[in-house]
N, C-alpha and C positions, 0 to 999 in steps of 0.2 A: 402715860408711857406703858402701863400694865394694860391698858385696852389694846393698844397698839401693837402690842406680843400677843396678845390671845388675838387676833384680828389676822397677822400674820400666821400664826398657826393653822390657824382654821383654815383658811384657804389654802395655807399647804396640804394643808389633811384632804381638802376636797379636791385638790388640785391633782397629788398623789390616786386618789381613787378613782378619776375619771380616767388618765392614763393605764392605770391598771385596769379597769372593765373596759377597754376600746381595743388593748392590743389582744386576741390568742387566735393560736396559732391550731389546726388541725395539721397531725403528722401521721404517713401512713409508713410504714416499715416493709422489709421486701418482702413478710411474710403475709401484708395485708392487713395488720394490723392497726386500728385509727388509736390517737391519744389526743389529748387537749393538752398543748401549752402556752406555757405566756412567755417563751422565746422560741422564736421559728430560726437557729442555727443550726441545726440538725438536716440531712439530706431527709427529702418529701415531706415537707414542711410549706404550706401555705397561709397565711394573714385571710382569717375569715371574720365579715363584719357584723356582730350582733347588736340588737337593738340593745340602747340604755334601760337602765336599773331603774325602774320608777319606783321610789319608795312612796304609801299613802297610808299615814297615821290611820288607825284603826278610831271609830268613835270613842267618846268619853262614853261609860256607861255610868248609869245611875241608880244606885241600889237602895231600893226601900227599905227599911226598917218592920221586920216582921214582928207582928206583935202579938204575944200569944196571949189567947184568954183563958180564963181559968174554966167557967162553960162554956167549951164551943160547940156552937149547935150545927147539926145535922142539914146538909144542903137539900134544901128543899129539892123537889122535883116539881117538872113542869106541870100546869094542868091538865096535857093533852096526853101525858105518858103515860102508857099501858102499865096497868094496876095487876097483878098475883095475888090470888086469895093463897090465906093461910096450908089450907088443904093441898092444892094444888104445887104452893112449892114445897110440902112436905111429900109429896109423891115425885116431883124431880130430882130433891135430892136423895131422895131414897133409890131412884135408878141408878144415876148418877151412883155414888156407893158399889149397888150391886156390879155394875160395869165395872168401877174399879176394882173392884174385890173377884170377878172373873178372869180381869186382864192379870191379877196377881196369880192367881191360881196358874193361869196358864206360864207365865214369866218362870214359876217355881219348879212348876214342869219340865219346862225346856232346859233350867240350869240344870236339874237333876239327872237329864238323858245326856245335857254337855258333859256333865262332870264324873257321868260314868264309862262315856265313849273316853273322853281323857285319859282317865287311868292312870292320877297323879302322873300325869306328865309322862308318861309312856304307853300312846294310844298303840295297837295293834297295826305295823306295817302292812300296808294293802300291795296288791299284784304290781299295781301302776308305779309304783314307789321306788325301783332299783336304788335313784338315784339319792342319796341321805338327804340332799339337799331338800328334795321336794317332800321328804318324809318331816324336816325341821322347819319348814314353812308351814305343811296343814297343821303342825301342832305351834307356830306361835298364829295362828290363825286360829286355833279353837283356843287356846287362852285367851285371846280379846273378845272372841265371842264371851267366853263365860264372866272377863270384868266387867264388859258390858248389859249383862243380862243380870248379872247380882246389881250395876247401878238402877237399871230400870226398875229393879226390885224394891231397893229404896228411895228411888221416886216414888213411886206406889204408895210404899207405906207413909212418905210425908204427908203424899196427898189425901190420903185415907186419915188421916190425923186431922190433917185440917179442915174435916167438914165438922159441923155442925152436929 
């Protein structure tokens, strides 16, 4: 009897949803406006046919069990892979460095001339400027210049940290 009620249900439920995804309705209003419903009683109301819901179970996945070891050793490299002597990548990373340590140089610069055009927030109105509006735009325009030239800064310095 219990399979018999769950049996009936089931196909009401499936029953229910096929009816529901087969009828809606596109409605345009006098102003040209379209809506989607699921009763076309409404004036400019049309029954449009869309294809079925195909639902497709996604795979079973299968997870391995990671195992960690207490030495784990360093992946080898292939036979054929280009080899770096010692010397050689102690003078790239030493460029390497220098570049970064330029590119800060100049990032610190550039805040330093942002932040004194600035002028705590009240840069010197220019001729072009009448308008306040355009006067409170270049200055929220030079404040994201300068949060962004202090982040690039500390980028730098993470990177600078994390060499060798």
């Amino acid at each position: 009897m219990k399979q018999l009620i769950v049996g009936l249900l089931t196909i009401g439920a499936m029953a229910g949803q096929a009816h529901a995804q087969s009828e809606v309705f596109l409605c345009v209003d006098d102003f040209g406006k379209k809506e989607y419903k699921n009763t076309g009683t409404t004036k400019g109301c049309k029954k449009i046919d869309l294809p079925g819901i195909t639902m497709i179970p996604a795979p079973a996945s299968v997870r391995k069990p990671v195992v960690q070891t207490a030495a784990a050793k360093p992946a080898n490299s292939p036979s054929d892979f280009p080899k770096v002597d010692g010397d050689t990548q102690k003078t790239r990373d030493n460029d390497r460095r220098q570049i970064l340590v330029d590119e800060m140089k100049s990032e610190e610069q550039k805040l330093a001339n942002l932040k004194k055009e600035f002028n705590n927030g009240e840069p010197e109105r220019r001729g072009d400027e009448r308008n306040y509006a355009k006067y409170q735009e270049r200055v929220s325009v030079m404040k994201d210049d300068i949060g962004r030239t202090e982040k690039n800064i500390d980028a730098l310095k993470r990177e600078i940290g994390n060499l060798k």
